[in-house]
Structures are given as structure tokens and as C-alpha cells.
N, C-alpha and C positions, 0 to 999 in steps of 0.2 A: 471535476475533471481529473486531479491525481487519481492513478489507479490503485481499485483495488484490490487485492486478491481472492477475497471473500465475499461476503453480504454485508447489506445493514448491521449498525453497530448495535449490538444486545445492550440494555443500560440495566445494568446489574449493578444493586446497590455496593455503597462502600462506606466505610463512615470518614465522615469531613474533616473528621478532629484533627487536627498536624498529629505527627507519629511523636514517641515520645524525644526523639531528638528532632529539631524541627528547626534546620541551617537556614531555612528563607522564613522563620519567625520575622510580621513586620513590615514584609515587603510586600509590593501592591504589581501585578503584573495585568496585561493583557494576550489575548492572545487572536489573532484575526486568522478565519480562514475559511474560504471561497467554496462553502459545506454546510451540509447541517448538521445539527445538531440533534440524534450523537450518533450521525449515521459514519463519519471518518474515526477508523480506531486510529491512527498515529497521533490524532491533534486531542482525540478525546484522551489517550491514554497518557500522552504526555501532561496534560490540563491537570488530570488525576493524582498526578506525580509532585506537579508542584503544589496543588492544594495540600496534600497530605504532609508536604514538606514545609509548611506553615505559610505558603505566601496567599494572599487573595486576593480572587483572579475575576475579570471580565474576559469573554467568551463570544466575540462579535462574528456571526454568521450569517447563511442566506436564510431563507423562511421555505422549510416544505408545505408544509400547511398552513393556508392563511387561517382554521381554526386555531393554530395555535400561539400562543401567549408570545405578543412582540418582546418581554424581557419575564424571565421567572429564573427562579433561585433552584439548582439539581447539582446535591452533592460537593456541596462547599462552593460552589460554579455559579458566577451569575454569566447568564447566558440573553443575549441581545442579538437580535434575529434583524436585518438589513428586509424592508421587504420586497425582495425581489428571489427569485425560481432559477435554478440553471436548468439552461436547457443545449441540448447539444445537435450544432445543425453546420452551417459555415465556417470561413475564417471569419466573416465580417459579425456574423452574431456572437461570437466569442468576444471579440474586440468590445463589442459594444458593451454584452455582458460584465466582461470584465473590467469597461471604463467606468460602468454606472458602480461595481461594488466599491470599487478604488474608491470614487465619492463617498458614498455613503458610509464605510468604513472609516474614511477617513475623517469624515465631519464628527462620526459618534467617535471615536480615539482619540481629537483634539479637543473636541468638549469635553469628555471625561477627564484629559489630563491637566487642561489647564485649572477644574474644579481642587482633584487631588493630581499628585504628579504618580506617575507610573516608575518603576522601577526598572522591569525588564517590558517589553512589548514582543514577544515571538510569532511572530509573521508563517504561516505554512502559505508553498506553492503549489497549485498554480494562481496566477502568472507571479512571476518573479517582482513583479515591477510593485504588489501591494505590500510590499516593507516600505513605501513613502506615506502609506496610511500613519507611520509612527511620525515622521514629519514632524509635527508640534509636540506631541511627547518626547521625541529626542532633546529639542532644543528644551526642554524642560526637566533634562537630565536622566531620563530613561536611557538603560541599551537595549540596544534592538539585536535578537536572535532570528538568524531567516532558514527556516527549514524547508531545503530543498528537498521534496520527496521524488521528484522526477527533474530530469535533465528536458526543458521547455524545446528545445533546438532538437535534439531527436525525436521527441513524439508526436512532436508534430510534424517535423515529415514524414514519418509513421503515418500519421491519422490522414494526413491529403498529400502523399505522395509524392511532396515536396522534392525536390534538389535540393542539396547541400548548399548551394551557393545561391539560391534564387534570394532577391532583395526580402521576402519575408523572414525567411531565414535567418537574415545576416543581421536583419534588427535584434530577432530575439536572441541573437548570443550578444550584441550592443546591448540590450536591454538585461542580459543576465549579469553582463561586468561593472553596468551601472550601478543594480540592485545588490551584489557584493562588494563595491563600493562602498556603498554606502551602510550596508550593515557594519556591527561590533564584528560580530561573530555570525559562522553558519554551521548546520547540520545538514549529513545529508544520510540516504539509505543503505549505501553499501561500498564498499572499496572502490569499484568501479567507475560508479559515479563522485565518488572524492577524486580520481587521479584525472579525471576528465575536467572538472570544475578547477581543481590545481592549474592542471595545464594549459587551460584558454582564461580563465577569470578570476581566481583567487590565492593570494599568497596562504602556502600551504598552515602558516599559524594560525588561521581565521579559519581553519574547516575542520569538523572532526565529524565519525560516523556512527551514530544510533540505528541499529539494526532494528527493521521491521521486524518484530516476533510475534507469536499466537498470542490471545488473550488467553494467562494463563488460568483462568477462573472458568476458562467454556472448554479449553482444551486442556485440558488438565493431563500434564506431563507425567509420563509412568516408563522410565527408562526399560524399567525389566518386561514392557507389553510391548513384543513382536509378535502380532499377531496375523497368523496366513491362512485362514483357516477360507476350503473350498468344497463346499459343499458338490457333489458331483455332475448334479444338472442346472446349475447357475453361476456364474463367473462374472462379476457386476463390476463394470468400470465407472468411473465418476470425471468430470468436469468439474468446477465452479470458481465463479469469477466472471469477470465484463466480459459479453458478449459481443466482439469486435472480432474483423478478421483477423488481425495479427495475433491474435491468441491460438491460434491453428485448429479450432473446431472442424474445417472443410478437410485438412489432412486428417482427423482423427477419426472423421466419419471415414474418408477414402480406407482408412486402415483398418475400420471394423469389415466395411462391406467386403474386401479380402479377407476376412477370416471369418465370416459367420458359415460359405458353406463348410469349413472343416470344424468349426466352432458354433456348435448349432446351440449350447448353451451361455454364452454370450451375453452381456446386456449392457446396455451403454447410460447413464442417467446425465441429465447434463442442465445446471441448476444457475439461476444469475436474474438478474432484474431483464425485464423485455428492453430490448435495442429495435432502432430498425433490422440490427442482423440476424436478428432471429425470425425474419419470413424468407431469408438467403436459406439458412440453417434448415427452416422446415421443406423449402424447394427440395434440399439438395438429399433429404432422407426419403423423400416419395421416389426423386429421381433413381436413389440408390437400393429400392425395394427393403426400408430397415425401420419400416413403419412399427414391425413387434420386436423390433431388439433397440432402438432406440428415444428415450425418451426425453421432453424437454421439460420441467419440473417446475419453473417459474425460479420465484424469489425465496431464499429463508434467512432469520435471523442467524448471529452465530449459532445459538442453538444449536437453529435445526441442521446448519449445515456441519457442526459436530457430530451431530446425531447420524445423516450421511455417512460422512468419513468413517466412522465405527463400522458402519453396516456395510461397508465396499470393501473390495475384494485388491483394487488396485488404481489407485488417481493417479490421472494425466492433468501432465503441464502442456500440451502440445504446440509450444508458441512456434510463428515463423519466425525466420532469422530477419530481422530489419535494426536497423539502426539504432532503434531504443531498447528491444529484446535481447538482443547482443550483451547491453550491459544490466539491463533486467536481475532481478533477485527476487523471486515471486514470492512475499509470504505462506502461498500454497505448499510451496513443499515443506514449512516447520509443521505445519496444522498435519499433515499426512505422518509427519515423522512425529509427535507430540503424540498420537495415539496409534503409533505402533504398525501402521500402514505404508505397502511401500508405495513409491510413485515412480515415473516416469519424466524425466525432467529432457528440455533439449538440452545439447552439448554446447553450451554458450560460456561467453568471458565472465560474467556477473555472476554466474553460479560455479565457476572453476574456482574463482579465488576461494571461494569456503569447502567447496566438497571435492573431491577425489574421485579414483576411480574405484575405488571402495566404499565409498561412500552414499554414492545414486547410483540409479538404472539411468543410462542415457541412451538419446535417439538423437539423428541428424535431425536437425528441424527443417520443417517441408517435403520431409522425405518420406511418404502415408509408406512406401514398401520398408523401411527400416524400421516403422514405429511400429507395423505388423507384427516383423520377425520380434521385436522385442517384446510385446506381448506375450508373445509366444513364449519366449526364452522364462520370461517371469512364471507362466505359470507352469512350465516344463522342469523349472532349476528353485523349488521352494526353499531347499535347506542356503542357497549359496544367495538367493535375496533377502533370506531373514539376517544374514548378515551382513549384509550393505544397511540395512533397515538400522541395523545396534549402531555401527558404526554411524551412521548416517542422524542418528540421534544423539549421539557423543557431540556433534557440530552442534547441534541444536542446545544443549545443555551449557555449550559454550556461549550461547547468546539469548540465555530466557531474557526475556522481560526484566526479572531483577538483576540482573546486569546491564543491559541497555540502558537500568533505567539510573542507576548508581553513577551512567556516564554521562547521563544528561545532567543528575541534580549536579554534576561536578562543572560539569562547562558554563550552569547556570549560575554558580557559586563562585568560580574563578571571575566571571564576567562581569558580576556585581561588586566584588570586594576587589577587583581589579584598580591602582592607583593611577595608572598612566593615563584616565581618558578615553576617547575613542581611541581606538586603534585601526591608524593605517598603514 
């Protein structure tokens, strides 16, 4: 359920050995999250961080494949597979889904720790509520780390529509000040969602924020490549990411079929695992006669969707404005800016705190005749986007990976050699 902005996670070697300074030499962590394994790059990459930084680590996830090995050893990582499948359909099979991992989680992380004790335990969400999976490991002197990658209370009225105030609602923000309760310490993805988690659930000293960035081994950062280069009878736009309506696919088709007739070389590619929204998706491209300008590509690893990214002319973020999107920070726009591509981002609060107006191309979100004109404008104005693009990768550079990642081993390091105790 956390989103993602990309695909499947590429598992590109790395070697296991701690680095040669190694602050978590010694230490034994876990790490639980509602995923597999090593399709979430934030839990994988985090995982990756502390291995190298001497700690070792259990890796308790859901099972994609039941051909695959309920526990094996990948990259310093022992990884233990729950076996059970997410699948995405109601509020009620969510519930359920996520009551059963809760259990089985929780049984494999208190049989583990009462054998050896655990150290740190870092919990990724959703749902918030599986940081009591540490339950017995805390009482056995582990801290518990709870990385919030999404705010539960907004996207899910996002995802059904919800009211802010309807009783499901009002649990899950009950259930997010329980589960900051009860954590050491938390992380979460972006300013936005720190100042909201501050505000309704956690004293501001328990939050600090690790920025989702590109994997820098697939997207490999090259400040000096702005690259715009447009050939004269093809103009290739790009999608990728979960195929949901609030990601605004239906605006960004409305805004192609407005300009394919002045824009007859045009092309639209639009890449992501099948959802049910991709039989909306293909309705609404027969409806809108853009059967040879738009295409839907399936799934790729990072790779291939590196590979993509290179070969595109201009990526869309085309989210609609909802309650979660508002404060949104799409990993898509570093991956666009990391190789030298511009994008098109909506004009929302989660993406203002980092970038400027020099910084992106922005559109009103939901609005298919403003994301048109700006199409337009990008590929009209090449010299004055190449430089949104520079600038727009200066913020990126401000948060590769080896910076993110210098602030996680530091919160994980403060947390551990911390004197006081839990902290409440």
C-alpha cells in the first residue's frame, strides 16, 4: 500500500561488508514492512544502509511468490517472508490484511527477540498500527524506529472518498497518535508531512525527515546533463508510477487529445503494474480517438524505467489535488531531474517546500487545459526549461541518497546510544 513513484525494486548487488567506519558494529536490528521483498525502494534502501553500517538485520515481509524461499540470506539481509499476498480491493480486506500481518509479524519479531534481543526494530507504514509488532522486543530493550512513508488519514480518504470527519477516519488519526506513542522515534518523507504529524500526533523532537530519492546506482546523477533534445516528428511524453485516479492519468489524456490535432507528432507512453484503473485508462483513450498516440507499456524494473526516462522528451506528474496529493513529494520528479529531463509537476504544498518557481514546470492540478498550455510552453521555451531543469537538479543534489542517508544512520545512532530511555 505505501506509494510508489516508480516500479519494482531492481536488486542490484552491493557488498554486505560494513564500510570501513561501521557506528552500528554489533548491533542486531529488524526491520518489518507490509511489502516485499525488494520490490519497496525506501525500506530496502534504508535496510541496505544499516547493513553496510555494521548492524545485522532481519527483514520480515509479505511473500510475492509462494515459489519463493519463506527465509534466505540477500546482501548482508536476512529476509523472512509472512505468508500472506497484499491485495487491494475494500476498507474491510485491508483491515483484515493488515490484522493478519500485524500477527504474524508480530509472533516472528517476538520469537526472534526473546532467542537474541534486538536493538533497534524499524517499523515502515502502512498501517501505522504495525510498530506493536516490536511489542516484545521493546520490552526487551530494543527502540523502535516508525517510518512514516504516507500520512494513513489522508490517503485514505483519497483512495474511498472518505470525509475528513467520518468515524473511519477519526480512528486512523487515533491509531496514528497511538502508534507515535508508542514509538522511540519517527521518520517521515518530506516537510509536509513532518508539520502535519507535529501538529495532530507527535512532539516535534521524536520526528525527523529522510527524503525519498532516486536509487542512485540506476539513476545515476549527472548535474552537467540537461538534456532537451527533440527530434522534429516525435515529441514523447512519459507517465510512471501507480496507476490510480488521483494520480491524474484521465487529466493528462484530456490534455493530450487537446493538442494531438495541432501536435500530430506527439506520443504519450504511460508505464506502472496493471490496477483495475487501467481498463478506465484504456476506455477513456478509445473514447478519446488517441489509440496511435497513446500507449500503455505495463510494468518495468528501475532499469527499465531509467531507460524510459532517458528516452523521453518530457515526464508528467499529473496528480489531482486531494488531501494526500496536496502534501505529496513524488520521488518521480528526482528520477526526471537525476538524468537531466524536465517534468511537469502540479503546483501543490509538498512539492513547494523544496522547489521554486525556477525550479519546475508547474500546472494547476485537474486542470487538462493548463497542463495542455504547458506542454506547449515547454516544448515552445527549450533554452528557459533547460534551466529550471539545472536549477531544478541543484534541489536534487541537496538530497541524494548520500545525504538522506548520513541522516538516517545519525537518528539511528542518536536513538541507540541515547541515555534517557524511552522517550516520551
Amino acid at each position: 500500500m505505501p506509494e510508489r513513484d516508480g516500479e519494482r525494486m531492481a536488486v542490484s548487488p552491493i557488498d554486505p561488508r560494513p564500510a570501513a567506519t561501521a557506528p552500528l558494529s554489533g548491533r542486531h536490528g529488524a526491520v518489518v514492512v507490509y511489502s516485499y521483498f525488494p520490490e519497496d525502494p525506501r525500506p530496502l534502501r534504508e535496510a541496505r544502509a544499516l547493513v553496510q553500517a555494521g548492524m545485522t538485520l532481519d527483514y520480515v515481509c509479505l511473500t510475492q511468490d509462494p515459489a519463493l524461499p519463506r527465509r534466505e540470506h540477500v546482501d548482508g539481509i536476512d529476509v523472512i517472508r509472512i505468508p500472506l499476498r497484499r491485495r487491494r480491493r475494500g476498507k474491510l480486506t485491508y483491515l483484515w490484511q493488515y490484522l493478519a500481518f500485524l500477527l504474524g509479524a508480530g509472533a516472528v519479531i517476538s520469537r526472534r527477540a526473546l532467542r537474541r534481543p534486538y536493538d533497534l526494530v524499524h517499523v515502515h507504514n502502512m498501517p501505522d498500527v504495525l510498530v506493536f509488532t516490536a511489542l516484545v522486543a521493546r520490552w526487551r530493550g530494543a527502540r523502535v524506529l516508525l517510518d512514516l512513508h504516507d500520512p494513513m488519514p489522508e490517503l485514505m480518504e483519497t483512495i474511498f472518498g472518505l470525509d475528513p470527519d467520518s468515524r473511519f477516519v477519526r480512528f486512523l488519526r487515533w491509531s496514528e497518535r497511538l502508534s507515535l506513542r508508542f514509538a522511540d522515534h519517527a521518520i517521515t518523507a518530506n516537510e509536509a508531512f513532518r508539520r502535519l504529524f507535529v501538529a495532530r500526533s507527535c512532539p516535534e523532537r521524536k520526528m525527523s525527515v529522510v527524503v525519498n530519492t532516486p536509487e542512485e546506482s540506476v539513476f545515476v546523477p549527472d548535474p552537467g546533463a540537461v538534456e532537451l533534445a527533440r527530434p522534429p516528428d516525435r515529441f514523447e511524453l512519459m507517465y510512471h508510477g501507480s496507476l490510480v485516479e488521483r494520480h491524474g492519468l484521465l487529466t493528462a489524456l484530456e490534455a493530450v487529445a487537446r493538442l494531438v490535432p495541432t501536435m500530430p507528432e506527439l506520443r504519450f507512453s504511460i508505464y506502472g503494474h496493471p490496477t483495475p484503473f487501467v481498463e478506465t485508462i484504456e476506455t477513456r483513450i478509445a473514447e478519446l480517438g488517441l489509440g496511435g498516440v497513446v500507449s500503455y507499456r505495463g510494468a518495468r524494473d528501475l532499469s527499465g524505467i531509467a531507460a524510459a526516462v532517458a528516452a523521453c522528451d518530457l515526464g508528467l506528474v499529473p496528480n489531482e489535488r486531494t488531501s494526500f496529493t496536496e502534501i505529496n513529494l513524488p520521488t518521480r520528479l528526482f528520477e526526471y531531474l537525476a538524468l537531466g529531463k524536465p517534468v511537469i509537476a502540479p503546483d501543490t504544498r509538498g512539492i513547494r517546500d523544496y522547489f521554486g518557481d525556477e525550479d519546475m514546470v508547474y500546472f494547476q492540478p485537474g486542470k487538462a487545459e493548463d497542463l495542455a498550455r504547458t506542454i506547449v510552453w515547454v516544448r515552445e521555451h527549450p533554452d528557459e526549461v533547460a534551466g529550471r531543469v539545472a536549477s531544478g537538479q541543484r534541489v536534487y543534489q541537496a538530497h541524494r541518497w548520500t545525504d538522506e542517508r548520513r541522516i538516517l544512520l545519525g537518528v539511528v545512532d542518536d536513538l541507540l546510544s541515547s541515555r534517557s530511555g524511552h522517550e516520551r
